[in-house]
N, C-alpha and C positions, 0 to 999 in steps of 0.2 A: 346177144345183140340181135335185133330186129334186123333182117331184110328187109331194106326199104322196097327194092326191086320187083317185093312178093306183096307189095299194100296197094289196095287199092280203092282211092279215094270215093265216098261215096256222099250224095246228099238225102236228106228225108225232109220231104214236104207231106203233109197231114200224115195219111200212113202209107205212102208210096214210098219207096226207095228207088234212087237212081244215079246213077253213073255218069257226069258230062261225056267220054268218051268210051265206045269200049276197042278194049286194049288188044281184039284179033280184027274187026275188020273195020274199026274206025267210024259207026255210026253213032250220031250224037243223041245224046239225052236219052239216055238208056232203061225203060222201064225196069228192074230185077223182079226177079218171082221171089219175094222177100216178105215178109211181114214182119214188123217192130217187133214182134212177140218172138219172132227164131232168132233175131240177134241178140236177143239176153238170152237163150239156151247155148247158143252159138259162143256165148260169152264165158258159160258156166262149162265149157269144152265140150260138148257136142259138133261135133264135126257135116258141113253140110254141102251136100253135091250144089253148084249153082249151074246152071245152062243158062246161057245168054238169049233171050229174044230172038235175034236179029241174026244171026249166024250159026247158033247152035254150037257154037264152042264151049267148053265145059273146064271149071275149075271146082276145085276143094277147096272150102272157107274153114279156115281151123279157129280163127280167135276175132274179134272184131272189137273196136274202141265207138266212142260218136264219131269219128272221123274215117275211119278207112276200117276195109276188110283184108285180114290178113289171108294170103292164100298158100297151097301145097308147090304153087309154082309161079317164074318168074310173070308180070303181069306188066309192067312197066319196062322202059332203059333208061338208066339215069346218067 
């Protein structure tokens, strides 16, 4: 079973990726340092450091769908 608590929802507008909120210090519409092309590597299990923008907090992205990024740790409370 999936940890919901560890996804985190994302959107992709032409080839930006972004965040509505991010999940350590709460600033909104979150550019990621992402390219459409590492989330199908990301897909195929390569594993990838992400650092946030805006606060410099850091997670592990292990698996990702169209919708949300799976991470190594909790990223939501539900």
């Amino acid at each position: 079973m999936i940890p919901l608590e560890n996804c985190l929802p994302y959107d992709k507008l032409m080839n930006d990726i972004y965040v509505n909120e991010c999940p350590f210090c709460g600033a909104d519409n979150v550019l990621l340092p992402l390219l459409p092309q590492e989330l199908a590597l990301i897909r195929d299990g390569k594993k990838k450091l992400l650092v946030f923008p805006c606060c410099h907090s850091r997670v592990t992205i292990v698996d990702t769908d169209s919708d949300y990024l799976l991470t190594t740790q909790q990223v939501r409370s539900l």
